[in-house]
GUROZA-278574 format. One record per residue (C-alpha): residue in one letter; x, y, z. Coordinates in steps of 0.02 Angstrom, whole numbers, plus 50000, padded with zeros to 5 digits. Layout:
REM residues N
AXYZ;...
***
This chain:
REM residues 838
X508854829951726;X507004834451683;X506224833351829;X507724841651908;X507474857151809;X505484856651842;X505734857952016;X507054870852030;X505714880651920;X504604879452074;X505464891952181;X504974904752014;X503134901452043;X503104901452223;X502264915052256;X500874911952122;X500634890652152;X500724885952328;X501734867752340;X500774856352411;X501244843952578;X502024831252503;X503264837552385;X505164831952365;X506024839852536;X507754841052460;X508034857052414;X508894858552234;X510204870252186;X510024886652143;X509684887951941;X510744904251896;X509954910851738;X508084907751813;X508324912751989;X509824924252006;X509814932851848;X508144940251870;X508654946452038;X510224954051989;X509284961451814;X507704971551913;X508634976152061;X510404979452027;X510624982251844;X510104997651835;X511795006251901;X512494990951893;X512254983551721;X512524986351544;X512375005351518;X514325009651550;X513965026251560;X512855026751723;X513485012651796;X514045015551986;X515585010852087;X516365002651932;X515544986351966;X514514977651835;X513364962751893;X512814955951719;X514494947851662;X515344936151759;X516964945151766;X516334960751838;X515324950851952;X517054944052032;X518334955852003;X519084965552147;X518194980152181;X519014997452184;X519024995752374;X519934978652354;X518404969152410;X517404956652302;X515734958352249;X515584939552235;X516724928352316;X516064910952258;X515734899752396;X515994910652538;X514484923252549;X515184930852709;X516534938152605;X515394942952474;X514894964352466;X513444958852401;X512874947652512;X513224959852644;X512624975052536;X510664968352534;X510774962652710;X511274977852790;X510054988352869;X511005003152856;X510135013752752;X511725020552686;X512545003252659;X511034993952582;X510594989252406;X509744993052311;X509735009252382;X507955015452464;X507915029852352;X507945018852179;X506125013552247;X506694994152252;X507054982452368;X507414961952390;X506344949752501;X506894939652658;X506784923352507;X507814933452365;X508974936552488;X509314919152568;X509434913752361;X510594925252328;X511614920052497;X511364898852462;X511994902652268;X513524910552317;X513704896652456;X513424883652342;X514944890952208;X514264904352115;X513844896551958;X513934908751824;X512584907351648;X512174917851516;X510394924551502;X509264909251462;X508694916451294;X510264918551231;X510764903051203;X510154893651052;X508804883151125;X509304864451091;X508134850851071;X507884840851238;X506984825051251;X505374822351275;X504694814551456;X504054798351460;X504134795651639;X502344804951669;X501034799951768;X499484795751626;X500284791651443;X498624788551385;X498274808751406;X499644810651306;X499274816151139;X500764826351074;X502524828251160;X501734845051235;X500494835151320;X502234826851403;X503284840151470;X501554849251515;X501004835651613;X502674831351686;X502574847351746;X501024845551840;X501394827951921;X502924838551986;X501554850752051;X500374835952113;X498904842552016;X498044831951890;X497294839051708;X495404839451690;X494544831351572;X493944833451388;X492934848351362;X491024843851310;X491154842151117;X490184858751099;X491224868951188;X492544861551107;X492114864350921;X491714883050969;X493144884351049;X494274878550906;X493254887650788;X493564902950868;X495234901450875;X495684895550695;X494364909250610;X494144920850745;X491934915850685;X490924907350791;X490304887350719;X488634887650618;X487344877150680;X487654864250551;X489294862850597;X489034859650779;X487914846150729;X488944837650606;X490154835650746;X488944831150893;X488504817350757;X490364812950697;X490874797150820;X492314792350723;X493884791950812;X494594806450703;X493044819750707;X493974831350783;X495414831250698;X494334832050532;X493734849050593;X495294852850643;X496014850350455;X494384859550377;X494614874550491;X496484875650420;X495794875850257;X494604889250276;X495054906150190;X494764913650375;X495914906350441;X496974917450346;X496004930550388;X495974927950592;X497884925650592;X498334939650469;X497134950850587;X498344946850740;X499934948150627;X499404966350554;X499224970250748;X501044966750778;X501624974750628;X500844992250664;X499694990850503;X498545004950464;X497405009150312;X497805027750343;X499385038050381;X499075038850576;X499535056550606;X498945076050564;X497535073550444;X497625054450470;X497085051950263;X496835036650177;X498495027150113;X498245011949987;X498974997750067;X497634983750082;X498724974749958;X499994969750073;X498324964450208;X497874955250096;X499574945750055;X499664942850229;X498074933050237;X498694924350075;X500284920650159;X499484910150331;X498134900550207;X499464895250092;X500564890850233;X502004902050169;X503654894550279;X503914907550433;X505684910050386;X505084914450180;X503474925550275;X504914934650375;X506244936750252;X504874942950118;X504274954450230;X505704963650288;X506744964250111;X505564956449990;X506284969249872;X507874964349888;X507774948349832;X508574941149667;X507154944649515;X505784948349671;X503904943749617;X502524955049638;X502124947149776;X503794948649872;X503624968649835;X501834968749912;X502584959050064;X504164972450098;X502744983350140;X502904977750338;X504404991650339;X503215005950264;X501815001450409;X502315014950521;X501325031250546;X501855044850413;X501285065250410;X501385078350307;X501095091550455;X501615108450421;X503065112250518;X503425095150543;X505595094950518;X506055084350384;X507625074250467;X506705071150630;X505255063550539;X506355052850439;X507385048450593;X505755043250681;X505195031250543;X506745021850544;X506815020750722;X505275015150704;X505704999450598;X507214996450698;X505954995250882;X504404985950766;X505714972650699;X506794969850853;X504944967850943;X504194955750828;X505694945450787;X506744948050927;X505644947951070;X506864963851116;X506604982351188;X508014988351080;X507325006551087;X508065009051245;X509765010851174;X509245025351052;X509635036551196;X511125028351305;X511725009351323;X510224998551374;X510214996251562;X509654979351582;X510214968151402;X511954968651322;X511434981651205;X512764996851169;X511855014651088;X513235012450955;X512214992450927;X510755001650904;X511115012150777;X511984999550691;X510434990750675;X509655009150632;X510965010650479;X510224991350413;X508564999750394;X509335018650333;X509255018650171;X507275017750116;X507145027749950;X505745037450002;X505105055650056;X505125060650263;X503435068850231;X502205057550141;X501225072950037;X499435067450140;X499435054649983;X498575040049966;X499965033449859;X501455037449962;X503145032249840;X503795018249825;X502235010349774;X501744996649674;X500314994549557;X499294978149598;X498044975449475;X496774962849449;X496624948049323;X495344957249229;X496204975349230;X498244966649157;X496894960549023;X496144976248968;X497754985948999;X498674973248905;X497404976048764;X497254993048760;X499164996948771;X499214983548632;X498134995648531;X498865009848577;X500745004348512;X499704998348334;X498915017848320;X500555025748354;X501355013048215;X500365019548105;X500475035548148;X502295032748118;X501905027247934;X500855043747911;X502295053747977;X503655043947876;X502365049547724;X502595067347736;X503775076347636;X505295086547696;X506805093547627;X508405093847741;X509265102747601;X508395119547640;X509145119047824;X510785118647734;X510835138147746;X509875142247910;X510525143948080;X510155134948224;X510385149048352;X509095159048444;X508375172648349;X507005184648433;X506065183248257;X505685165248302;X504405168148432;X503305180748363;X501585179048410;X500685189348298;X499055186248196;X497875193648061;X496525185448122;X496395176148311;X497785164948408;X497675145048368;X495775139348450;X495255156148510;X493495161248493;X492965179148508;X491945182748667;X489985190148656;X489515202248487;X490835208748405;X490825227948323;X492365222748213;X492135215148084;X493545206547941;X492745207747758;X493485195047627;X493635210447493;X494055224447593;X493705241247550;X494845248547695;X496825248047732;X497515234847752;X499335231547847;X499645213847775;X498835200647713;X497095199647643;X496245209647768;X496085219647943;X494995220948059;X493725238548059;X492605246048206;X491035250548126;X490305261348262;X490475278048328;X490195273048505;X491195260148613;X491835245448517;X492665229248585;X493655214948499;X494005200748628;X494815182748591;X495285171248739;X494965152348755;X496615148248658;X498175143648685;X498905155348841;X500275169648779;X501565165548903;X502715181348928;X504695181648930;X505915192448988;X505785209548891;X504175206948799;X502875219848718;X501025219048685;X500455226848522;X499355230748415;X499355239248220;X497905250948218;X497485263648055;X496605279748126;X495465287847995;X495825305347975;X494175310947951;X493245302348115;X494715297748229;X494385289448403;X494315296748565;X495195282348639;X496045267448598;X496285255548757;X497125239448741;X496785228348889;X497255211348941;X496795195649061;X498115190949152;X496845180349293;X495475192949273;X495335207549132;X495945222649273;X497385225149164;X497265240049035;X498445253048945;X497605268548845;X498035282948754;X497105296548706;X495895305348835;X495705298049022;X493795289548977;X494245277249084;X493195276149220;X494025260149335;X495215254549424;X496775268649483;X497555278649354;X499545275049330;X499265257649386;X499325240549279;X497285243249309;X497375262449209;X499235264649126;X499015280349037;X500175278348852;X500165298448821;X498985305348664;X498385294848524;X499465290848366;X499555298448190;X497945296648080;X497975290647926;X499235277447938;X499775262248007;X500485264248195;X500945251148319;X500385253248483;X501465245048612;X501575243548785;X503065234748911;X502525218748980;X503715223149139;X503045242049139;X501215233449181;X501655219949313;X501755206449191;X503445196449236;X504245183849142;X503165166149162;X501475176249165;X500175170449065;X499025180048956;X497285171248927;X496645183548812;X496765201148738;X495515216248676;X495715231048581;X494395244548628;X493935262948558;X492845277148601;X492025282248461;X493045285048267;X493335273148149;X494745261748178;X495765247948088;X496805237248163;X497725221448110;X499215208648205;X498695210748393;X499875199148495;X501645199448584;X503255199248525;X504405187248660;X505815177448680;X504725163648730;X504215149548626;X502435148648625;X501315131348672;X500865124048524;X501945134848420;X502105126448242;X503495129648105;X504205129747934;X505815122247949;X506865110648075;X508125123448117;X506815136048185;X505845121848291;X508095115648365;X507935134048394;X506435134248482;X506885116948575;X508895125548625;X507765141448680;X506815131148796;X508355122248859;X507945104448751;X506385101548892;X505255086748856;X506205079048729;X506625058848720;X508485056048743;X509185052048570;X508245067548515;X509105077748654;X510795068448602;X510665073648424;X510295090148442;X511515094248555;X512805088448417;X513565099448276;X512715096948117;X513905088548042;X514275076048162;X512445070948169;X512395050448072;X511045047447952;X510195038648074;X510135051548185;X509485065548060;X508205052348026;X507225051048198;X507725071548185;X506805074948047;X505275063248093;X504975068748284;X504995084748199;X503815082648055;X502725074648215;X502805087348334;X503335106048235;X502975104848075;X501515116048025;X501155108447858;X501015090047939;X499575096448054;X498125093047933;X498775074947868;X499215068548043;X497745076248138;X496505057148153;X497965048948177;X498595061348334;X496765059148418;X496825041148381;X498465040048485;X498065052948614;X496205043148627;X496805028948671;X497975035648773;X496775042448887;X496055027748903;X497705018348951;X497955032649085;X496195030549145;X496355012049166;X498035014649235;X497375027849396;X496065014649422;X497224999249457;X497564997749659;X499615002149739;X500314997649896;X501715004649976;X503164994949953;X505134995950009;X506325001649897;X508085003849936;X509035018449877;X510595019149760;X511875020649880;X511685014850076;X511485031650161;X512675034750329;X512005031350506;X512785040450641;X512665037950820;X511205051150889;X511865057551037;X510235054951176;X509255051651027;X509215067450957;X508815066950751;X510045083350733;X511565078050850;X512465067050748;X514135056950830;X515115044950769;X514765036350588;X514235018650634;X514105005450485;X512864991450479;X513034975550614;X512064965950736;X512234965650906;X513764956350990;X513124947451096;X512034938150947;X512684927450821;X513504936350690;X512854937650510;X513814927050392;X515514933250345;X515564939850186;X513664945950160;X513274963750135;X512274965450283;X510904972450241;X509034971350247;X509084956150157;X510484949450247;X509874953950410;X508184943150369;X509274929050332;X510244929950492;X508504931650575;X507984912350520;X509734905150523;X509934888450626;X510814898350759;X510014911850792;X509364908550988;X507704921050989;X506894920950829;X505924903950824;X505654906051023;X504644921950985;X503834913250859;X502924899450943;X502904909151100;X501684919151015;X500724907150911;X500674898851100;X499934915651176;X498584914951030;X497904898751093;X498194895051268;X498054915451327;X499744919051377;X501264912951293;X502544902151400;X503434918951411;X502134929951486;X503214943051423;X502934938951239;X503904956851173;X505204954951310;X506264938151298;X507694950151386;X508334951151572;X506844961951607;X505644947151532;X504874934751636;X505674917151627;X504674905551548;X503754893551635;X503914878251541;X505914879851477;X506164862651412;X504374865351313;X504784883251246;X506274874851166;X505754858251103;X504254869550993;X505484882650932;X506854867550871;X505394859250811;X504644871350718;X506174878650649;X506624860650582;X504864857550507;X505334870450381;X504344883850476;X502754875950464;X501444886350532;X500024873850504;X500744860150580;X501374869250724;X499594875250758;X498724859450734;X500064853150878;X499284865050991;X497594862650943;X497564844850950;X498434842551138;X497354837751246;X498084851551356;X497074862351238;X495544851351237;X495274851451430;X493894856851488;X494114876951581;X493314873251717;X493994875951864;X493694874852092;X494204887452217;X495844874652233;X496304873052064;X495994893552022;X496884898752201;X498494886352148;X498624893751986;X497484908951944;X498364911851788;X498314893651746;X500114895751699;X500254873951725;X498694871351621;X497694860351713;X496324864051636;X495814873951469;X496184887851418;X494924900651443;X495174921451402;X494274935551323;X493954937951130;X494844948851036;X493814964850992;X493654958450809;X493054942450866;X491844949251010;X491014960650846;X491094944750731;X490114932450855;X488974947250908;X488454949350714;
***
């Protein structure tokens, strides 16, 4: 049956390994899903295939049953065994360019030898398969009947060589042990051997020196390093956003998991399932986070302009193409836009597949951010230590801040009469002196004596101007006035009767100090009069009393949410008093401390309960008299923490003890690494069917599913991103572990037994060495998806061991050295070609 199959593979090769003289001269039949298919799939599919709605004439050539059902002229496409009765046989034999197909204007066309195979298959029955990849590949046994056991090695020495006794070519021989060491080392570390190294082995003669290098490359941290470096490739991994401003994004983390992954010989199936919904999994480690990264990969911007929906749209379409790529060896993207013209995959499958990876809780538009959410923190041994510490600390401080607090004596009888509604009285800023940590600015003319001999509005004191000429009193550096809806800036100034002022000008900084109101004459010599730079206030008040000066907040261009950094009171000449400059608002002020817990609730209900912890929020929000005990309790002590102005003083260390180490938890805490992560949202969003692919043109709803021409997910499963993974690795799944060692086989050997290593579809090249393809993927997959040991397989053939060398015969036979008779032999990798050159 083996050698069977090897020879019917011939005909695929023909035109690339010319068969020598003395091969078998019966001719064997016609293999369907390597011979036919591929005809059918290039030339025909395309009108005639899977995309229903450009498919011509009503016939469809990639099923059997539209292959032989009557045609609408009452003809038969294929009528199995009789070719002259077959349209298609007469179709791409005609030579009328109106009757022949395919059709000169598609730009293809069939050879004399497709032809004549497409006439003998029909002869011979018509023999109908499925595309080769498919089907689940099933172990098949390994030859025995070659023509040199002792150059057998592994059982991919066997079918390789079978192959080539088929072929009548003969492997070469063992490459020199130099080139073979380097060649190895290369390969497993992507880094040249040292010196010592070659020599060690040039000295080794023990039967197993090789394989000893072999088993010390494996164990080499870059080993991790070289294979993670061709995995990142395939998984689109960038250490910036790709696009617009193309800015850093933290995401080494999951690199660097990666590498951890291939030297601690993480099982493929875990690697692929942690990757794709790592998140998702029951209790998921740090490390599974870090690894669900592989879906937040894809370029990201923050381009102004940029449309929200399509750039959301075009990140999960791009998880959908990267996953069905990597793990599917599929060009699912070419359903976004119609049915895919050449594999049995409907639009509506597609998005279906779309909706799996639809509901990533995370922003379009990524901010330009280094730390694009969902993130996770990864920090080191050394900073969960001192972060452990310090928070440690940090809960001790504000324990005992909690004692100081629970110290301080307060009343809740005296709220018994006091309201806990908004008054206007409550947010008064007014002052004798200056606001809470304002300085003055530069000499000050005013001065504030501790016996006054002046008038005096309130208090102990006022404030007097002792010159005749221009005097200023400025205070800023404090606490910002922040200005609500109706508010007034005043000021309580005493003209003396005897030497009044020319001027009084009360001015304020609002970003910059253009902003002043005057009364008295126009001495102002700035800015345009009438404007919030000059507001003229009329003449100057009564002498000889107290007067409040006030001026609209609105009337000036200051709008409710502006904030005042400072104030001045100014004269021209006179002698002036003046006492309580400040604002009357609405607005509870920063910082603002009181007397009693009903004014702060009223402050707190004024400022619609912002900022505060939930059971304080809760309680507040209740009558007083359904409040418990327990809830006056934490009441009255975030309170007394927070508002009370006589627990200031006695809880001041222990605040900056707190808020000091704090800081330095914060500090610590912006220092530790993140990596983006997955994260799925609440609810699964909807996925809709995008008619031509267009992110705004939304069809029909479409609900999570794999295609149906794969095996289905397992009934009841939610189908998701974690189930999808799973179905990925199951047992029956025909593609996933054929990709797999396809491309670990394309990593050693050059090309992979599928040239075509991101196409296993009808468009894909068949793969030279069937029976091999699917003895590694069964194998593999029932190792337990052991990456190691399928590598050291390949390493240790003596396929790979041959020497590259190669005649004008053996190169003009096989200049791709698809049959590997001899080594393989390619071009490094950029990385590698930098490494060896350093």
């Amino acid at each position: 049956m083996l050698s069977t199959s090897l020879t019917m593979l011939a005909a695929l090769v023909a035109p690339m390994v010319a068969i020598p003289d003395d091969a078998p001269s019966a001719v064997p039949a016609v293999d369907f899903a390597r011979e036919i298919r591929p005809i059918l799939s290039d030339a025909c599919f395309a009108c005639h295939g899977p995309d229903e709605a450009h498919r011509e004439a009503g016939l469809r050539l990639d099923t059997k049953q539209g292959a032989f059902e009557a045609l609408r002229s009452g003809s038969h496409a294929v009528v199995a065994g009789d070719p002259d009765e077959s349209e298609l046989v007469f179709r791409v034999e005609s030579d009328d360019e109106n009757s022949v197909m395919p059709p000169p204007k598609s730009g293809k066309s069939l050879t004399e030898a497709q032809r004549a195979t497409l006439r003998r298959w029909i002869a011979e029955g018509a023999p109908w398969a499925s595309h080769w990849a498919f089907d689940p590949p099933a172990r098949p046994e390994v030859p025995t009947s070659v023509s040199d056991m002792g150059w057998v090695r592994t059982p991919i020495d066997a079918f390789l060589l079978a192959r080539l006794d088929t072929e009548g070519l003969k492997p070469n021989p063992e490459a020199d042990r130099s080139t073979l060491i380097r060649r190895v080392t290369l390969d497993l570390t992507g880094l040249p051997p040292t010196p010592a190294e070659v020599e060690a082995f040039l000295a080794d003669s023990s039967p197993n020196a090789y394989e000893q290098v072999v088993d010390r490359l494996l164990r080499s941290v870059h080993y991790g390093e070289h294979l993670g470096r061709i995995w990142l490739d395939a998984a689109r991994y960038g250490d910036t956003h790709g696009l617009h401003l193309d800015n850093y994004r933290e995401m080494w983390p999951y690199r660097d998991w990666v590498i951890r992954a291939f030297n601690a010989n993480k099982p493929f199936d875990q690697f692929t399932i942690e990757q794709l919904a790592g998140d998702m999994l029951p209790d998921p480690t740090l490390d599974q986070k870090i690894a669900s990264g592989f879906n937040r990969a894809h370029v990201t911007t923050n381009e102004g302009g940029s449309i929200e929906e399509e750039v959301y749209v075009r990140n999960v379409t791009d998880r959908v193409d990267t996953t069905s790529t990597v793990f599917l060896g599929l060009t699912v993207g070419c359903a976004r836009c119609h049915d895919h013209k050449y594999d049995p995959i409907r639009q509506k499958e597609y998005y279906q597949l779309f909706a799996v990876f639809n509901s990533c809780d995370e922003s379009p538009m990524d901010g330009n951010a280094a730390k694009y959410p969902p993130i996770v923190q990864v920090p080191s041994p050394e900073q969960s230590a001192r972060l452990a510490e310090l928070k440690a600390a940090e809960a001790q401080a504000r324990d005992r801040l909690q004692v100081a607090v629970a110290a301080i004596p307060y009343d809740m009888a005296q709220d018994a009469g006091l309201n806990e509604f908004v008054e206007r009285s409550d947010y008064v800023w007014v002052d004798d002196a200056l606001p809470p940590d304002a300085k003055p600015q530069n000499e000050s003319p005013w001065t504030k004596a501790a016996n006054p001999d002046h008038p005096v509005l309130s208090g102990a004191s006022s404030f007097r101007n002792r010159f005749d000429a221009q005097g200023q009193q400025v205070f800023e550096n404090g606490r910002p006035l922040t200005i609500g809806e109706g508010d007034v800036l005043f000021a309580y100034v005493f003209l003396d009767p005897t030497n009044p002022p020319k001027q009084i000008m009360l001015q304020w900084n609002a970003g910059d100090w253009e902003h002043r109101a005057y009364w008295g004459e126009n001495l102002v010599d700035f800015g345009v009069n009438d404007t919030p730079a000059r507001k003229p206030m009329g003449a100057l008040p009564r002498t000889g009393e107290w007067v409040r000066l006030e001026v609209e907040a609105s009337a000036v261009g200051l709008q409710a949410g502006a904030k005042v950094k400072g104030l001045a009171l100014t004269t021209h000449g006179g002698n002036v008093y003046w006492d309580k400059l400040g604002s009357v608002t609405w607005t509870p002020q920063e910082g603002q401390l009181y007397d009693t817990l009903s004014a702060w609730v009223r402050s707190r209900k004024a400022l619609k309960l912002d900022g505060l912890p939930a059971d304080v929020k809760e309680t507040i929000e209740k009558p007083r008299a359904k409040r418990s005990p327990e809830q006056l309790a934490r009441l009255k002590s975030h309170f007394v923490e927070n508002g009370y102005a006589r627990a200031v003083e006695p809880l001041a260390s222990h605040k900056a003890e707190v808020a000091r180490l704090a800081a330095e938890v914060r500090t610590l805490d912006q220092q530790i690494p993140t990596t983006l992560i997955s994260k799925e949202t609440a609810e699964p969003r909807k996925a809709f069917i995008l008619t031509r692919g267009d992110y705004d043109k939304k069809a029909d709803e479409v609900p999570r599913e794999t295609p149906a021409f794969l095996p289905p997910i397992a009934s009841g499963q939610a189908r998701d991103r974690l189930a999808f993974a799973r179905w990925l690795v199951s047992p029956e799944h025909p593609l996933m572990s054929r990709v797999v060692v396809n491309r670990f086989w394309q990593q050693f050997f050059g090309t992979g037994l599928v040239k075509t290593a991101e196409d296993f579809g009808s468009q894909g090249e068949p793969p030279s060495h069937p029976e091999l393809l699917d003895w590694l993927a069964v194998d593999f997959r029932e190792s337990g998806w052991d990456v190691k040991r399928l590598i050291k397989q390949l390493v240790m053939s003596s396929a790979y061991r041959q020497s590259a060398r190669a005649d004008h015969d053996r190169l003009a036979r096989d200049p791709e050295n698809r049959l590997l008779a001899r080594g393989p032999r390619f071009r490094l990798d950029a990385e590698v070609l930098r490494d060896q050159a350093l």
